[in-house]
N, C-alpha and C positions, 0 to 999 in steps of 0.2 A: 519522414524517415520511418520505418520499420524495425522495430527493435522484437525480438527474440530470444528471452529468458534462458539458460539453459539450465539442465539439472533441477534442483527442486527450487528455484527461484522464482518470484513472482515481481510483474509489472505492477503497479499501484499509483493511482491519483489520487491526492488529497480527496475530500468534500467538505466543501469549506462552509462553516457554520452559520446561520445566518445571525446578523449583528443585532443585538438587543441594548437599548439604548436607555438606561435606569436613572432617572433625578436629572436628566440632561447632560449628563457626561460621556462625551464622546474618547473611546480607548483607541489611540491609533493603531494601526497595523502592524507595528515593533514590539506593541507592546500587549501583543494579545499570546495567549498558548498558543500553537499548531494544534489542527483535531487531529484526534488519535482515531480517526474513521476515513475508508479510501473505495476507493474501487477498483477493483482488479481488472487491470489494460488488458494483458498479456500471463499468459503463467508456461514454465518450463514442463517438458515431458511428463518430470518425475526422477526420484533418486534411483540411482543403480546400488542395487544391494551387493551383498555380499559374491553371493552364491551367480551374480551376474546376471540376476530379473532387475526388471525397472516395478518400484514403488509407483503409484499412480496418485494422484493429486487430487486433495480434498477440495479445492478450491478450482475457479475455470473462471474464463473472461466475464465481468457484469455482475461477478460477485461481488458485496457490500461486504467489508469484514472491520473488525477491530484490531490495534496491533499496538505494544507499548512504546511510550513516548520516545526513547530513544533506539527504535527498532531501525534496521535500516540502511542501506546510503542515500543520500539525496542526489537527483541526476538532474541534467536540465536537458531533453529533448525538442529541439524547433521553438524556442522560447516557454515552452512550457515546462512545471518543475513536476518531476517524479520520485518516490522511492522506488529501487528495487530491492526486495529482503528474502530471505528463503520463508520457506514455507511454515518452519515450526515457528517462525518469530511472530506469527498472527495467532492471535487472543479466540478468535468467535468469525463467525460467517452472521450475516442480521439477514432475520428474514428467510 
């Protein structure tokens, strides 16, 4: 499926941390945080301003970014889970 951001909105995939395993205690999957790091799928045009120009987007597909814990909606595409969130709801671009 093909999905298509629009306005200042951004596609994003998790990237999921890798699991470190301390004194042998295994944290299941429920019970761990979400990381607040993703990668940007998809990103929309850009906002329309006022005056009827389009803003242009600091962010663009394969960008690494940061973004707070409850930023967001969560989607599920083709069995995979996504956020879609606008633009100003991301923290940093890494990298």
């Amino acid at each position: 499926m093909n999905v298509r951001p629009l306005h200042d909105r951004v596609l994003v995939k998790r990237v999921e941390e890798k699991e470190v395993v301390k004194g042998g205690i295994i944290i299941p999957d429920t019970a761990k945080e979400k990381p607040m790091e993703g990668e940007v799928i998809a990103a929309g045009p850009g906002k329309v301003l006022d005056d009827g120009k389009r803003a242009g987007m600091d962010v663009k597909a394969g960008d690494r970014i940061l973004f707070g814990k409850y930023s967001g909606t969560e989607i599920k595409i083709d069995d995979q889970d996504y956020i879609i969130m606008r633009e100003e709801e991301i923290l940093a671009v890494i990298g």
